[in-house]
N, C-alpha and C positions, 0 to 999 in steps of 0.2 A: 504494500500500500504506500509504502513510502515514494516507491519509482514512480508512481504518480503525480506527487510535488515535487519531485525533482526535474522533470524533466521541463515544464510550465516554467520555475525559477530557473533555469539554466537558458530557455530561452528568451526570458525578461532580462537579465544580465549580461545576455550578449547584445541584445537592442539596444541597451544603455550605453554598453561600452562604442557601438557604432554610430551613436548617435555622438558622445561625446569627440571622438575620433572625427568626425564629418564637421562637428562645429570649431574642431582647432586647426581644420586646413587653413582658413584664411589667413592666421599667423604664421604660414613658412611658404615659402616660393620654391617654387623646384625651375633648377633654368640648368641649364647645360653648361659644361668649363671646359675651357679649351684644356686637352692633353699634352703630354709634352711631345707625343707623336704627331699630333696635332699643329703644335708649333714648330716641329721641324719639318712638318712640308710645307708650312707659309713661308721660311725659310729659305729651304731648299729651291721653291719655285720665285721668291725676290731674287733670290741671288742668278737663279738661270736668267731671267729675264734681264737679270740687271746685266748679263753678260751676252746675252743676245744682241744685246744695244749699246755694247761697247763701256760698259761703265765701270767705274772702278770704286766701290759704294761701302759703305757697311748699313748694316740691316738688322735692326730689332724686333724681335715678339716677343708683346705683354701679353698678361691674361687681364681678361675683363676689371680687376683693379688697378692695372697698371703695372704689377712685379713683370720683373722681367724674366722668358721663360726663355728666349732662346737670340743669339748675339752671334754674330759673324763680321769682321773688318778683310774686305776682298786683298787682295794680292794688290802693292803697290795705292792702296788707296790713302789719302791723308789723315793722320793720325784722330787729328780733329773730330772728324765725324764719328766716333765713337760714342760720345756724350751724348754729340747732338738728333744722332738716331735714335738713342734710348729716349732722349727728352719729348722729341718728337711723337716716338707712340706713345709714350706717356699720358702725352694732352692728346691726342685722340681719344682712347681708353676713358681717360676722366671724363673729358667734355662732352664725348660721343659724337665726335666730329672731326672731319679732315684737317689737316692744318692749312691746306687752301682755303678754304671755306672760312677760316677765323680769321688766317691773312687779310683776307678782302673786306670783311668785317670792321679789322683794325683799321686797313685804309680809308673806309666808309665813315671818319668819326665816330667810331666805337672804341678808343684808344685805351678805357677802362677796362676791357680784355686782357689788357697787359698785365695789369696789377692783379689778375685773379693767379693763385695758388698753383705753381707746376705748368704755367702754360708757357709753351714754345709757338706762338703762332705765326708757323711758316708753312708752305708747302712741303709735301712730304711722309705723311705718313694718312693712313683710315682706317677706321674702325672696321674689326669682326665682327659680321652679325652670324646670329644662330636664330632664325625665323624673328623676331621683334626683338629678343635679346643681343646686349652687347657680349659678346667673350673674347675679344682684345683687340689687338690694334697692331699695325705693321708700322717702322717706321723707318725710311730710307735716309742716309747722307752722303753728299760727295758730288754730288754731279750737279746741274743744275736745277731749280726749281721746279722746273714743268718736267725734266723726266726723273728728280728725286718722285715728286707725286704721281706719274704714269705708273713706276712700278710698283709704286705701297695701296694707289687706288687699285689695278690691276690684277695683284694678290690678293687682295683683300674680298673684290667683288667674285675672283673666279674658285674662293675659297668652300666648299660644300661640306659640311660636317656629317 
């Protein structure tokens, strides 16, 4: 007689538990992160392209925070751009925006851009999406302006998770 209340309460206490479980989704997000296999094909494929077209670059990948997950300074490229690629994706990643896009921004009388936290607003690097989600950002130096940012848009948009 007892397997009778038992089995009623057991299925009352699993309702509950699903019910409390369904009402604390809205407190966590579930989003995708970029891998570190992940960041060396963004990588791998900046650095071809960059070498397709003759450049001689280094190249960063952050993940959706901005750490950086993967670094490369090409053969013969200027010391320099080391910093300036990491910085680069950096402010993509944070700002979720290319560094052309804030460039032009800056020159548009929006000069207070400058003063925001980690930004490098130059051409040169864009953000990873994962369907509406950011999960990092490429960031090229060394060459010029318009093909630093050809190969970090380039990577970035042909990147498929």
């Amino acid at each position: 007689m007892k397997r009778a209340y038992l089995g009623p309460l057991a299925i009352l206490a699993c309702l509950s538990t699903v019910t409390v479980a369904h009402a604390d989704d809205s407190k966590i997000l579930t989003r995708d992160v970029l891998s570190n296999a992940g960041a060396k094909s963004l990588l791998n494929a900046a650095e071809a392209e960059a070498k397709q077209r003759g450049m001689k670059v280094s190249i960063a990948v952050v993940d959706g925070s901005g750490r950086l997950l993967a670094f490369t300074r090409m053969d013969d490229s200027q010391s320099g751009t080391d910093e300036t690629a990491i910085k680069k994706a950096r402010t993509a990643a944070l700002y979720h925006s290319r560094g052309k896009v804030l460039a032009e921004r800056v020159s548009q009388n929006q000069a207070f851009l400058t003063t925001l936290p980690g930004i490098t607003a130059v051409p040169g690097s864009a953000p990873v999406m994962s369907g509406q989600y950011l999960i990092g950002a490429v960031g090229v130096s060394g060459a010029t302006d318009d093909l630093d940012d050809a190969v970090a848009t380039d990577t970035a948009s042909a990147f498929h998770p």
